[in-house]
C-alpha positions in Angstrom: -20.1 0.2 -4.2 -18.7 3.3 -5.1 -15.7 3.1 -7.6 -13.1 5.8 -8.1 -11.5 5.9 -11.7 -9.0 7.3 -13.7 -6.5 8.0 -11.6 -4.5 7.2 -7.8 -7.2 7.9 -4.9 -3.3 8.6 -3.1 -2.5 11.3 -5.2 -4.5 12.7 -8.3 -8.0 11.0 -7.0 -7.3 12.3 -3.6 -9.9 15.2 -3.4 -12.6 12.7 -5.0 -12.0 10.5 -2.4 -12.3 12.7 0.1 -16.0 14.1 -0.8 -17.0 10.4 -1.4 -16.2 9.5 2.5 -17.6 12.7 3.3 -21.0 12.2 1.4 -20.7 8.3 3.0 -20.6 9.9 6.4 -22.7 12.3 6.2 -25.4 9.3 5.0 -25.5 8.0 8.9 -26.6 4.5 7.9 -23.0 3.0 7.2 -21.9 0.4 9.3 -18.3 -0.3 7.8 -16.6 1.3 4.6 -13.9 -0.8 3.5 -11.6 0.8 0.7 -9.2 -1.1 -1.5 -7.0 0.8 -3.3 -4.6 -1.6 -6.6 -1.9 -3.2 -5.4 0.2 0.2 -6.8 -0.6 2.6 -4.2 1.2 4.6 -1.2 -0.3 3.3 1.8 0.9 6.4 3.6 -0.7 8.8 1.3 -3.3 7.0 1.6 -3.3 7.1 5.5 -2.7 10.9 5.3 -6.2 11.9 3.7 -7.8 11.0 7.1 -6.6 14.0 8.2 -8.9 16.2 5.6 -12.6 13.9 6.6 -15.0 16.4 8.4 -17.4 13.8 9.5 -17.6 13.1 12.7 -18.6 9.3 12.3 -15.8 7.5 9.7 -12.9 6.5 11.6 -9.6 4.3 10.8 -10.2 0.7 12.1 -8.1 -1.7 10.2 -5.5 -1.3 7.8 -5.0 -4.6 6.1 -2.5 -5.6 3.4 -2.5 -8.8 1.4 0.9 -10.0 0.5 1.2 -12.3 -2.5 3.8 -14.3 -1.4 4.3 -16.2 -4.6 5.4 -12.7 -6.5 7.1 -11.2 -3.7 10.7 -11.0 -4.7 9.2 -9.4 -8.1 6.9 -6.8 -6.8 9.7 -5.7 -4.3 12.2 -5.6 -7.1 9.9 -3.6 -9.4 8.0 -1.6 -7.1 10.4 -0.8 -4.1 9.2 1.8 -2.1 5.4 1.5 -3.2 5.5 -1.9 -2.1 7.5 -1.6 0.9 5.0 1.5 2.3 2.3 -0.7 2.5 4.4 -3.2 4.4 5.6 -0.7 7.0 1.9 1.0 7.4 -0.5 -1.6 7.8 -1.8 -3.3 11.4 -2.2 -6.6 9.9 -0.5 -8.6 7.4 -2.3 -11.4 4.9 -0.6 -13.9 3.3 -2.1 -14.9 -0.2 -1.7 -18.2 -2.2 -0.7 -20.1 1.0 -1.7 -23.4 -1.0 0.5 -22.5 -3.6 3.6 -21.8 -1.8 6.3 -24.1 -0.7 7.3 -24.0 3.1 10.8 -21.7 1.8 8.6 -19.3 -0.2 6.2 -19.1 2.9 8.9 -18.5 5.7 10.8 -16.2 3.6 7.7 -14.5 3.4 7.7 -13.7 6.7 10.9 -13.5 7.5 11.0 -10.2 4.8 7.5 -8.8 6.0 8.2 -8.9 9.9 11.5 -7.2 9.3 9.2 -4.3 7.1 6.9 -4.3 9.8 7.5 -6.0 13.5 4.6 -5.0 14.8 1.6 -6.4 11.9 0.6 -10.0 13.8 0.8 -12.4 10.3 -1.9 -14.2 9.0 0.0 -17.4 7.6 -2.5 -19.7 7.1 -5.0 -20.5 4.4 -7.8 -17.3 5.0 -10.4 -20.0 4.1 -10.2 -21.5 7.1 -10.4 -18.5 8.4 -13.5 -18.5 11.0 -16.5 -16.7 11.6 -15.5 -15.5 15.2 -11.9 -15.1 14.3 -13.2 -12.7 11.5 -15.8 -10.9 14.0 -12.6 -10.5 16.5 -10.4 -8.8 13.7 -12.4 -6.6 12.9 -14.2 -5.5 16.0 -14.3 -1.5 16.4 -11.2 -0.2 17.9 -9.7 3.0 16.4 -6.1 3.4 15.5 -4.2 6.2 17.1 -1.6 7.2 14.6 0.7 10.6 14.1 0.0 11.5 10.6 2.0 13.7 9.0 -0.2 16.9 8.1 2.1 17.8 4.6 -0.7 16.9 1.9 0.8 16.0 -1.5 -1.3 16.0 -4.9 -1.0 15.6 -8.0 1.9 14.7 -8.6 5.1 13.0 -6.4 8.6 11.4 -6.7 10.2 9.5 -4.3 12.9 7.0 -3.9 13.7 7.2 -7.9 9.3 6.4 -8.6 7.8 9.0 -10.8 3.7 8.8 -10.1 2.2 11.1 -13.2 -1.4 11.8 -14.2 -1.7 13.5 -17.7 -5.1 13.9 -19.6 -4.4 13.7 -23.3 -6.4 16.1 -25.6 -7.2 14.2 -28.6 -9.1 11.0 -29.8 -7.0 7.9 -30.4 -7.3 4.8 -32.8 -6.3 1.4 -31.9 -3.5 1.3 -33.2 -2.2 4.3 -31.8 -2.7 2.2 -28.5 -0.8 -0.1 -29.7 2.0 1.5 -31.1 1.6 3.5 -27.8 2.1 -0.1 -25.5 5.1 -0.8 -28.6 7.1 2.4 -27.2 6.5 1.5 -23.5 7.9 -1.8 -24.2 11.1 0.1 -25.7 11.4 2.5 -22.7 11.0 5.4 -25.2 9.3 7.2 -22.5 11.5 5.8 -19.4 10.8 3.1 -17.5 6.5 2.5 -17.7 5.7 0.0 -14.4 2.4 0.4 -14.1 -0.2 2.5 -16.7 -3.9 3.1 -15.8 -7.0 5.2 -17.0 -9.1 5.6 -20.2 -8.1 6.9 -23.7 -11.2 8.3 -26.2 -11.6 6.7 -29.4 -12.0 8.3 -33.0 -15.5 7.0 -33.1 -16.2 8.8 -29.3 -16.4 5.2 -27.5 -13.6 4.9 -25.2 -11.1 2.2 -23.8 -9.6 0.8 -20.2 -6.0 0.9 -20.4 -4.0 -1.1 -17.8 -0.7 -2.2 -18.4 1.7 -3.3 -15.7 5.0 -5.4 -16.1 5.2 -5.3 -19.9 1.6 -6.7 -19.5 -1.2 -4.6 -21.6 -4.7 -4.5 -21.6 -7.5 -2.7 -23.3 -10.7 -2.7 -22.7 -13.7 -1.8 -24.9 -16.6 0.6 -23.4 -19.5 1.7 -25.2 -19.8 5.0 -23.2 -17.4 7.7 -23.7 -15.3 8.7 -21.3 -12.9 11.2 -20.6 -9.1 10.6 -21.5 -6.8 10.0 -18.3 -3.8 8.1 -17.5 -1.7 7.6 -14.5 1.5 6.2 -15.1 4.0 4.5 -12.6 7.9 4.0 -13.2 11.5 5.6 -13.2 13.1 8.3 -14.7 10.1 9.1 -16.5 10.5 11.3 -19.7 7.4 13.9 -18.8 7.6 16.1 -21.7 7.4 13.1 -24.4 4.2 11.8 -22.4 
């Protein structure tokens, strides 16, 4: 497992991700590399960096999205276009909590996916059952032919009223500077915060995981130090408070 932190491997991680599938490739004893990016992610960015691997042996096979069927009206509301890309750009669609769901939430389901995306067969039954040949089937070696748009965008991007931001603060933090932080986010004192991810430094040079999505926060302790970097997700975004 190689993990990619601190940042969106579709935008500000893009160049790390590269040289990691270049290194992978260059190894010549990988069978299958399977990359799964947060469920905040621009499947078409992603897509794009294909265009920039040098090896010879890593090719696109299967583009696979899981849709959670139970939170679907939410995440389209809140994440619009980010959630939508990955609709539109995958080959196959998976439906998740199946045995959750009641037959409405599950036809509406599909209903709002194959009018995304006509073209993804759906996977609308309980993946558990899934079996072994059906699995070795799926993902049998057949390359994707796709027209990729060659623009390459980094760093930062907007689209569809999203601001996507990575800033890497300067100074060491205390707790409740976190929190007070989260307090703002809450208030929309720096716009509207969907989704914040990365690591802060502490005063005492440990460091913390910061994830906060939905007016949900989390922070994680880590022993090691770590640089400070945070990608943050939302609209109208106020860049020069951040």
């Amino acid at each position: 497992v190689k993990e990619i932190t601190s940042g969106c491997i579709c935008c500000s991680l893009s160049m790390n991700l590269i040289t990691v599938l270049n290194e992978l490739g260059e190894e010549g004893s990988i069978d299958r590399i399977i990359i799964e990016p947060t469920g905040i992610a621009t499947l078409s960015d992603l897509l794009e960096i294909f265009n920039y691997i040098n090896s010879s042996t890593i090719r696109l096979n299967l583009i696979i999205t899981v849709l959670d069927i139970l939170e679907l009206e939410l995440f389209a509301g809140n994440f619009g276009t980010f959630f939508s890309d990955q609709i539109k750009n995958c080959k196959i669609l998976v439906l998740s909590k199946i045995d959750k769901a009641s037959s409405t939430d599950l036809e509406f389901a599909k209903y709002y996916a194959s009018n995304l995306n006509s073209n993804a067969p759906i996977i609308d039954y309980d993946w558990t059952k899934i079996s072994i040949s059906y699995l070795e089937n799926l993902i049998q070696d057949k390359q994707i032919n796709r027209n990729i748009n060659n623009d390459y965008h980094e760093k930062i991007h907007s689209f569809d009223g999203f601001d996507n931001i990575t800033i890497k603060p300067k100074k060491n933090y205390s707790k409740n500077e976190i929190k007070s932080l989260f307090e703002e986010i809450q208030l929309k004192n720096y716009g509207e915060v969907i989704r914040m991810k990365g690591f802060l430094s502490l005063e005492d040079n440990s460091s913390v995981k910061i994830d906060y999505v939905l007016g949900q926060s989390y922070i994680i302790e880590r022993e090691i130090p770590s640089e400070s970097v945070l990608t943050i997700i939302g609209k109208k975004l106020k860049i020069n408070e951040l």
